[in-house]
Structures are given as C-alpha cells and as structure tokens.
C-alpha positions as CSV (number, residue, x, y, z in Angstrom):
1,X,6.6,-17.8,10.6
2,X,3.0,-16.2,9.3
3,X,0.3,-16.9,11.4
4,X,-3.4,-16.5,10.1
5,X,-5.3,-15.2,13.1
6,X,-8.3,-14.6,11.5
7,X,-10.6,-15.5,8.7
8,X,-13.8,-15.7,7.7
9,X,-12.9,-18.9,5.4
10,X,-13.8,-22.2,6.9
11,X,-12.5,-22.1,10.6
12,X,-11.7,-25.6,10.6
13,X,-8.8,-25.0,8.4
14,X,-7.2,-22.8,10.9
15,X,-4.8,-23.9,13.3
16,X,-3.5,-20.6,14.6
17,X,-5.9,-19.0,17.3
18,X,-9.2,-17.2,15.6
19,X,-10.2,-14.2,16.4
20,X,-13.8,-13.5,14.9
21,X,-14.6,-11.9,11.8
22,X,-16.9,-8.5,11.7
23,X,-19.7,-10.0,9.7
24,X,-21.6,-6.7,9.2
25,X,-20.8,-6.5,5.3
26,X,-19.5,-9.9,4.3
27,X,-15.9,-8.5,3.9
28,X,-13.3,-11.0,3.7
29,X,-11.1,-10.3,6.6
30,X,-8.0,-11.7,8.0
31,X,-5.1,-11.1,10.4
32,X,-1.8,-12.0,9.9
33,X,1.5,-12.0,11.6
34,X,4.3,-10.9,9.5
35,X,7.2,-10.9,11.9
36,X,6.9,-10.4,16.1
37,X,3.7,-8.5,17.3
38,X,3.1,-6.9,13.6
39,X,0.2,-7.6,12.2
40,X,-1.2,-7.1,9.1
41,X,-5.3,-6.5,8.9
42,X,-7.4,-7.5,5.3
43,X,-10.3,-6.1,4.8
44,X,-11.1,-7.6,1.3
45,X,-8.5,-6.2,-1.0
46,X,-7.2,-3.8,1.4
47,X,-4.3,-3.8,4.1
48,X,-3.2,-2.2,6.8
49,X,-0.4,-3.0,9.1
50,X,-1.0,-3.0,13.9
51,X,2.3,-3.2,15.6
52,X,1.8,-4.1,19.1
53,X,4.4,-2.2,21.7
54,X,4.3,-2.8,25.9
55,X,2.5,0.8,25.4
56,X,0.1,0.4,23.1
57,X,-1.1,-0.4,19.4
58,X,0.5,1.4,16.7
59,X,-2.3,1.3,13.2
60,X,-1.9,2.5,9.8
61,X,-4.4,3.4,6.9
62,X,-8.1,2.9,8.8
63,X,-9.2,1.9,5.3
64,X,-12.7,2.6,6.0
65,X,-15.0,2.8,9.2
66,X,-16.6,-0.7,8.9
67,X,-12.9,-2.0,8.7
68,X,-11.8,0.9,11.1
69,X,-14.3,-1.1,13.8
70,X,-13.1,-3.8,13.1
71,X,-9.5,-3.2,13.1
72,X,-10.0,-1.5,17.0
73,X,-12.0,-4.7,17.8
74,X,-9.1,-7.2,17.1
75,X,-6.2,-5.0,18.8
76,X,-8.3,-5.3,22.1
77,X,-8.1,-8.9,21.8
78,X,-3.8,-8.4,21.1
79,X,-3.4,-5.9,23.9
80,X,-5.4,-4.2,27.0
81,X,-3.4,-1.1,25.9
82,X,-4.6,1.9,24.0
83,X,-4.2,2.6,20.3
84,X,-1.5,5.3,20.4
85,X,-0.8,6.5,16.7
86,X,-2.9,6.2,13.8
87,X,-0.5,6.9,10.4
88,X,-1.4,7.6,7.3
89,X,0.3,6.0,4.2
90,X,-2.0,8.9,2.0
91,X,-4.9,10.8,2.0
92,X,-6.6,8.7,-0.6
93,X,-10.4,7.6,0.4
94,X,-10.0,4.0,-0.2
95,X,-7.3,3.7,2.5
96,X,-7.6,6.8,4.7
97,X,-11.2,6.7,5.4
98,X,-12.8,5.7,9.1
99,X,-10.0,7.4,10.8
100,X,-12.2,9.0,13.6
101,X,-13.2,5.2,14.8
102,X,-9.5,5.1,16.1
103,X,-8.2,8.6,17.5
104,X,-10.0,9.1,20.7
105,X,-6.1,8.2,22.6
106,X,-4.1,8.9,19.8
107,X,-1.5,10.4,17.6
108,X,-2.5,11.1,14.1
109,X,0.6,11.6,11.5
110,X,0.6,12.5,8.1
111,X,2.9,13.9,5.1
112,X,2.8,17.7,5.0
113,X,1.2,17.5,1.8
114,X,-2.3,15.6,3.4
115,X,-5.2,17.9,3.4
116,X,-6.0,19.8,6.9
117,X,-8.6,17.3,7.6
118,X,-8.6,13.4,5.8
119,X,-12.1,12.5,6.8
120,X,-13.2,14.5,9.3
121,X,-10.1,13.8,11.1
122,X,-6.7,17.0,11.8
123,X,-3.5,15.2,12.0
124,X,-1.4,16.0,15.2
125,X,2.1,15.7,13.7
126,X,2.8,16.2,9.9
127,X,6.6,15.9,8.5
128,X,8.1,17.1,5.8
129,X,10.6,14.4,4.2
130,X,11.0,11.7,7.2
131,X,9.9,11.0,10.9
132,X,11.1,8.9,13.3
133,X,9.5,7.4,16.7
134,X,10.2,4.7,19.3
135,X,7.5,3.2,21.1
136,X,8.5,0.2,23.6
137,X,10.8,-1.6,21.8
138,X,9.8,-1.1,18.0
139,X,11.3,2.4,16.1
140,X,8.9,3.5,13.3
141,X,10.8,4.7,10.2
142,X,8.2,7.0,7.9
143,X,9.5,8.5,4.6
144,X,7.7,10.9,1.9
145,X,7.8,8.9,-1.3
146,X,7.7,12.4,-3.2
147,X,5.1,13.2,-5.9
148,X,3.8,10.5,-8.2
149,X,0.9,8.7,-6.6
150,X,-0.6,11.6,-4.4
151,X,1.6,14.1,-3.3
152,X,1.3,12.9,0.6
153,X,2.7,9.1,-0.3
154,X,4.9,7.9,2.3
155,X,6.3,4.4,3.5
156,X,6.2,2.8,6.7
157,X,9.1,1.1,8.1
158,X,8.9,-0.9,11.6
159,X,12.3,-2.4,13.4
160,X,12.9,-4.9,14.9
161,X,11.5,-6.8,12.2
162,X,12.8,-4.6,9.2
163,X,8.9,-4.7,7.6
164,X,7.6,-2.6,5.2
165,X,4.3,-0.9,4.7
166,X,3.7,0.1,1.5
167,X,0.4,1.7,-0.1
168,X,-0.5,2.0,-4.0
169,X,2.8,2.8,-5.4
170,X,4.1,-1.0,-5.6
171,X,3.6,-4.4,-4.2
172,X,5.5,-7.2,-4.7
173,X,4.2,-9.4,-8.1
174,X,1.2,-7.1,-8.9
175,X,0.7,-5.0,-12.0
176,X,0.0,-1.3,-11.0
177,X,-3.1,0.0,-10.7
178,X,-5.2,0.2,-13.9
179,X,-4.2,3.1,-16.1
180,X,-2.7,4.4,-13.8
181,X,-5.3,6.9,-12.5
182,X,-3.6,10.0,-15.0
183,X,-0.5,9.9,-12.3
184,X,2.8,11.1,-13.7
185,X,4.1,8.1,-14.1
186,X,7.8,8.9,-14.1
187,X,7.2,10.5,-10.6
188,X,5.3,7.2,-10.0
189,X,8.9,5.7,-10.5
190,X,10.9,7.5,-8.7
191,X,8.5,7.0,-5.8
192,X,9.4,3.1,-6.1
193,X,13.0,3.6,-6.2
194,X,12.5,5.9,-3.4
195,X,11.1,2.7,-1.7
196,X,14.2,0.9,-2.9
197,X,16.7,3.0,-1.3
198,X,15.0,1.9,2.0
199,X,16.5,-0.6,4.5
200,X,13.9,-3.4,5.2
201,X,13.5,-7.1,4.6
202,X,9.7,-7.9,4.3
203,X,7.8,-6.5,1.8
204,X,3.5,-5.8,3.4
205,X,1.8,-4.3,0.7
206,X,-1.7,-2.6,1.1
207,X,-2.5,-4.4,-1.7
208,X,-1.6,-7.9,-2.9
209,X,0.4,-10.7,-1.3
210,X,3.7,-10.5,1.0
211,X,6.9,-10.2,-0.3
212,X,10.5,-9.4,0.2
213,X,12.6,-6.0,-0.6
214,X,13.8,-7.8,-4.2
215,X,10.2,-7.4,-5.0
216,X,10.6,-3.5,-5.6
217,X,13.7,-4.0,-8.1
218,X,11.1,-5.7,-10.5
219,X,8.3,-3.3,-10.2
220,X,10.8,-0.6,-11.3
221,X,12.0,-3.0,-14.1
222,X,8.3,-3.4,-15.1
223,X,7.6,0.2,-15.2
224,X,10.9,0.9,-17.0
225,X,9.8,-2.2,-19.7
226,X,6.4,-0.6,-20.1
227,X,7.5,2.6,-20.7
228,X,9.8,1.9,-23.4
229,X,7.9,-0.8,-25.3
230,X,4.5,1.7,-25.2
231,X,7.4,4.6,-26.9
232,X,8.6,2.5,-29.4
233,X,5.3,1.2,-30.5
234,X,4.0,5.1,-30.0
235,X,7.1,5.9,-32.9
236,X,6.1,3.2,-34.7
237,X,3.1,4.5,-35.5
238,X,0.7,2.3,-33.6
239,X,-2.5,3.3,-32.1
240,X,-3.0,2.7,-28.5
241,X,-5.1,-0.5,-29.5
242,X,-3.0,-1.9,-31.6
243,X,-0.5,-1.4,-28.6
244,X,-2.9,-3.0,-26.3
245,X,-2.7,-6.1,-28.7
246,X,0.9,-6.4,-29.7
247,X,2.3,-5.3,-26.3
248,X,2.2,-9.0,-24.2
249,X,5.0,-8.2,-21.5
250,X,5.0,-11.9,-20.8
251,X,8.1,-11.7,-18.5
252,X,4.7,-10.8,-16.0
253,X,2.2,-13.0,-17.1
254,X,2.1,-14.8,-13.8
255,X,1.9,-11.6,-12.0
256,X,-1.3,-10.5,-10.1
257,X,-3.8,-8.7,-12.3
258,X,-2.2,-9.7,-15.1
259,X,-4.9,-10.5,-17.1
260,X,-7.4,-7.5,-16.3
261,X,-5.0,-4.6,-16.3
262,X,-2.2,-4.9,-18.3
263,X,-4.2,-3.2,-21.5
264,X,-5.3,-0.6,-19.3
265,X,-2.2,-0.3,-17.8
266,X,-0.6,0.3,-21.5
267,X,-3.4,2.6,-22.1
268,X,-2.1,4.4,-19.1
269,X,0.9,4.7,-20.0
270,X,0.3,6.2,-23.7
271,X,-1.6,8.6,-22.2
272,X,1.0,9.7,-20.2
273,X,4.1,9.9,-22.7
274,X,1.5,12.1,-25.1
275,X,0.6,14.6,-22.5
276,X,3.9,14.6,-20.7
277,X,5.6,15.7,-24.5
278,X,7.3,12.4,-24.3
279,X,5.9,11.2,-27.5
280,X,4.1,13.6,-30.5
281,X,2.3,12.0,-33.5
282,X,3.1,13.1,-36.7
C-alpha cells in the first residue's frame, strides 16, 4: 500500500507518520512509499526515488540542492545509516543538479555518455549498456536507454519490489514533454520500448503520477499515433497550424498535460519529420 510520509498540504489530512517539509522555498514536497523501504521524494514536479537497505540509503537524481538538502534530511529520519550511491537517471540540470549535498560517503554512477563532471560532481563508476549491484537485500538493475532524450538516459530498476525509475522519456498517462526539446524523436521511441523490454511491475516516474509497466505500451502507441497523424497531415498539405487545429488525439484527452502541450507536442513533432527528411514540401 502507498503511504504519504510527507506533505506540506494540510497535516491533518495525513494519517501516515509526517516527516517535516523543507520550507525554505515553498516547494511542494512529499514522500511516498511505493513498495517496502522505496521511497519516492517530490519536490514540486520533480521525483526521485531512496531505497532504504540494512547498509545504507540508496538516492537517485538530486534534482537540485534545495531538494538535494532536503532529500538527505528525510533519509536520516528513515535510517541512522549513510547514503551509499547517488545514481544518475541523466545529466540534465533540472534532475541532476545538487549532487555534491549527497556524496560525502558515496558512490556516484552514471552512463558513460554523462559529462566528466554533472555539477561539480566526477562519477566513481560509469557503465556502458547495464550495471548491476546488491546492497542488503535490494539488487539495483540500471540500463542505458540509448540516444533519444540525452545520450546518458538510463532506467533504474529496484528488486524486491520490481519498481521502476524512470526520467523524461515516459511516464505513465502524461503527454511528453512540450515539443519535444528538438530530440530525435524516433530515438525518443526506441528509448521507451527499451523501457518496455524491462522486467518490473510499478511504474515511478520523475515526472507525473505512479503507474504500472502497461503504462509504457501506451506512451509508445501515443508516439506512434502522433507520428503518423502529424505525416499525413504534413502530405496533405497542412501547415503546422492547421495541424495543431485539426490534430485532437482524443484517445488522450484525459491524459496529464493534455491541454497545454499537445499543440506543442505536434509542433514538435513536424519539426522533426522535416529535418529528419521524413517529410519534404513540395
């Protein structure tokens, strides 16, 4: 069962045991438990995942250094024992940042592809396609998603448990980011069947709400939907306007973000089939 830990919403709704919210910035920020001693931290529309072992506190993506204090605040309260690893999901600054707030006692992994330094901070351990470690009685399953968003994308998967930390490329009932960001968006693709070919049961997204590993099926059928309505309007003749118009996908409309990015998400992908050589006006 999920557990709220934290909150900084009205405490008196909370049943669970509280742990205090940093109130430096205002940040909405919450912990929950997603399956036995792993946690998932908010820090307003951010996530990263503690998993507590008899040795110590396993943390991905620092997010920032605010949330990075934060974070090492509440795993004192969840263990007397030391953060040991600190992974990366990416190198991107939104998730990666703060990292130096948590490495004094441990690990730091990243994809081969991160830069030398993310932050100020060297990884100690970089792999090339997958990495595998034990700690107490959790095993920590990390995978390079392979180019499409970033080139140092990789997933996180934590047994017993079977959970699944997974940054930017997909999460579960959420429209992709924006337009995109100019990502190659059939390497964006592949990254999320990459995530499909992966054994795990609960779906924690850095971004968006908890799901389950059916969840990444539809974000591929989404991006495969988008792709080939934005073509066939693109042959058609349309302008990217008119696609933004005609273009509903309303198999999604009760999807996350719905609303605010689904033009820029066609946008996005215009762009992409016309500088890919996908699509050429006449």
């Amino acid at each position: 069962m999920r557990k709220i830990l934290s909150s900084i919403a009205i405490a008196s709704l909370l049943i669970a045991p509280t742990f205090s919210a940093h109130a430096q910035t205002n940040a909405i920020r919450t912990v929950t438990e997603v399956a036995k001693d792993i946690y998932r931290f908010q820090n307003n529309f951010h996530y990263s995942l503690v998993v507590i072992t008899g040795e110590g506190a396993v943390v991905t993506d620092p997010i920032n250094a605010d949330a990075a204090e934060w974070i090492k605040s509440e795993v004192a309260k969840l263990t007397d024992k030391p953060i040991t690893h600190l992974i990366y999901s990416h190198s991107h600054d939104d998730h990666a940042s703060g990292g130096a707030v948590l490495t004094e006692d441990a690990e730091v992994i990243a994809q081969a592809n991160a830069p030398a330094k993310i932050d100020g901070v060297t990884p100690t351990l970089r792999f090339d396609d997958t990495h595998e470690f034990s700690q107490g009685d959790k095993t920590f399953e990390l995978t390079w998603l392979g180019p499409g968003h970033g080139e140092d994308l990789i997933a996180v998967v934590v047994r017993p448990g079977n959970v699944a930390f997974i940054t930017d490329a997909a999460s579960p009932k959420r429209l992709p980011w924006r337009n995109m960001g100019g990502a190659n968006i059939d390497d964006w693709t592949n990254q999320v069947r990459k995530i499909d070919s992966l054994d795990f049961d609960i779906f924690a997204p850095a971004h968006g709400m908890v799901g389950d590993k059916s969840d990444v099926a539809e974000v591929i059928v989404y991006m495969e939907e988008l792709k080939a309505e934005v073509l066939a309007g693109l042959k058609a003749g349309k302008s990217t306007t008119e696609l933004q118009t005609d273009i509903t996908m309303s198999d999604y409309k009760d999807w996350q973000q719905y609303d605010v990015w689904l033009t820029e998400n066609i946008a996005g992908m215009a762009g992409f089939l016309a500088s890919s050589g996908q699509f050429e006006a006449n």
